[in-house]
N, C-alpha and C positions, 0 to 999 in steps of 0.2 A: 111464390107469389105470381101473381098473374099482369096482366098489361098495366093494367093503371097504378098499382103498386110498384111495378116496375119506373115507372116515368116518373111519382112521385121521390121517390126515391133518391133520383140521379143529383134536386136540387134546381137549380137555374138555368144552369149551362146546357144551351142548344145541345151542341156536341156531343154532351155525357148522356143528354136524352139519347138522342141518334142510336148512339152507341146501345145504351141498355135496353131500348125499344126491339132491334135488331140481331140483341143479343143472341138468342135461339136459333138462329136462320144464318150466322157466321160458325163454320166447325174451327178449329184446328189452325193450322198456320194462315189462314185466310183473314188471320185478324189483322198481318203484317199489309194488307191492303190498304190500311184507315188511315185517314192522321190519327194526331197521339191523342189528344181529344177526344175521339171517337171509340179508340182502341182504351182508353180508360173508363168509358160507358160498358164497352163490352167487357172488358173487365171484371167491373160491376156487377151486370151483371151474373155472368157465373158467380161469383162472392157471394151474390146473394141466396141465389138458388142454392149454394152448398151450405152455407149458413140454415137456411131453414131444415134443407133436408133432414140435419144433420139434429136440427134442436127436437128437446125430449117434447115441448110442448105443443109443437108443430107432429110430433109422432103419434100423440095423445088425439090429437085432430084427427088424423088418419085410423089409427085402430078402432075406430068407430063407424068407419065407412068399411074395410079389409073385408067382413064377409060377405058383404055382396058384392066390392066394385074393385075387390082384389089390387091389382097394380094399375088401376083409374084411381084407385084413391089420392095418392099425391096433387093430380091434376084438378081431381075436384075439389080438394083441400085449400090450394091454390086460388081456384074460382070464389070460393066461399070468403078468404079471404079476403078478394078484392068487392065485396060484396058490403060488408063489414066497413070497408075503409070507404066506400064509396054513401054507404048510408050514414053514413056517422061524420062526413068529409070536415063540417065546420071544426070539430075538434082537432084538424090537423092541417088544415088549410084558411089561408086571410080571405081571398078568391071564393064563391060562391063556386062549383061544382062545375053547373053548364056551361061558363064563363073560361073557368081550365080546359076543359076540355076540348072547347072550339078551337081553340089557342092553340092546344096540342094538335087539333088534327093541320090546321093551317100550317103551321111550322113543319111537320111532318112531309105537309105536301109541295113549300116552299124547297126542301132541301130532298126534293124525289132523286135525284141522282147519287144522292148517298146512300140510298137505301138499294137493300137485293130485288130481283125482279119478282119476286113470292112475297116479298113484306108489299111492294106498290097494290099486287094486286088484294092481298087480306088487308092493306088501309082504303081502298073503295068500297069494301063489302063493313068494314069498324065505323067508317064514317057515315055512308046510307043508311047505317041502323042505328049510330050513334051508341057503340058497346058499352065505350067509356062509363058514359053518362048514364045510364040502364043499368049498370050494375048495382045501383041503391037500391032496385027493386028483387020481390026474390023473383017476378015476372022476368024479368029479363036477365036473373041467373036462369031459369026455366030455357030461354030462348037462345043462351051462350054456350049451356050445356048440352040442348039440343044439337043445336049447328057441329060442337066437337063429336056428338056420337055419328053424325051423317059423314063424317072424317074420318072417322077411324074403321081401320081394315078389320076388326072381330068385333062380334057384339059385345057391346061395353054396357049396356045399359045408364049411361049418362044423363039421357034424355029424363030418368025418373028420379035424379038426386036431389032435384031440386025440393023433393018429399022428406029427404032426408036434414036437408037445413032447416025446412019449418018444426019439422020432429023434436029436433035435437037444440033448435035457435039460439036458445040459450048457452048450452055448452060451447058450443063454436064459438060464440058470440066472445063469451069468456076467455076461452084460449088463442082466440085473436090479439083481445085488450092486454093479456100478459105479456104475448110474444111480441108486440108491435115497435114499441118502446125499445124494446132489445135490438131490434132488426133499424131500425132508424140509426140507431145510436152506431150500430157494427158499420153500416154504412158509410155513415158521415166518417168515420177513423178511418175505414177502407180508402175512401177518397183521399181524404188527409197524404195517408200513407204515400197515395199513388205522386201526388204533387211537391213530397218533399224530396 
């Protein structure tokens, strides 16, 4: 999953946002740096990401991309997803869309000291283009996917997946709606688990 499924994810709590937002950008024993709050977002995180990984219907997503974008496929898989939750938001959110996401970015920048010096600077560049919020579009899947291929050290061709989501809209669309339900629910237990 990608950012805003990430954040969606966490539930309420500042913290667990923090934590799951920054999740990627924390390796290894650097997690012992957080409070426990934080370190339960990053947590989270990883949970999440190996839960997906790991499901047959998030696999099914990818083997659909593998012959051209080879080992990009997970990431644009990712993308794609948060594409899906972002255009479809009312079905999973009370909050109007542009509304959350302000919210997120403020919060985000209100507690800048908890964040790495690589998350401060990709939340100037999430919030001048408002990523979040752009994801409902496949335009600004186009413009998310672009930015990662101008990142990345070997040609990925990313920049052109966005042909592949209008291609295929349907199928992804579908094996989102199955998996998402699942990935919510693993979540919320996840957390559970973490606070008992």
């Amino acid at each position: 999953m990608n950012f805003l499924a990430h954040i969606y994810l966490s539930g309420g709590d500042e913290k667990t946002i923090i934590g799951n937002f920054i999740g990627d950008f924390v390796k290894g024993n650097q997690i012992l740096n957080f409070e426990k709050e934080v370190m339960n977002g990053i947590l989270l995180h990883r949970e999440i990401d190996r839960f997906t990984d790991d499901h047959p219907i998030v696999l099914e997503s990818k083997k659909r991309l593998w012959e051209t974008y080879h080992h990009y496929s997970p990431v644009i898989v990712d993308v794609y997803y948060d594409h899906f939750l972002a255009a479809n938001w009312a079905n999973y959110h009370d909050e109007p869309l542009q509304g959350y996401t302000e919210g997120i970015y403020e919060m985000l920048e209100q507690n800048h000291k908890k964040l790495p010096e690589r998350v401060i600077r990709m939340l100037y560049h999430m919030k001048k283009d408002n990523w979040l919020y752009h994801y409902q579009t496949v335009e600004g899947i186009r413009q998310a996917l672009t930015g990662m291929a101008r990142r990345t050290r070997f040609k990925s061709s990313l920049e052109n997946a966005h042909e592949d989501l209008k291609k295929d809209y349907h199928y992804f669309k579908s094996d989102f709606e199955s998996f998402f339900p699942e990935l919510i629910q693993h979540s919320e237990d996840f957390l559970s688990s973490l606070d008992s």
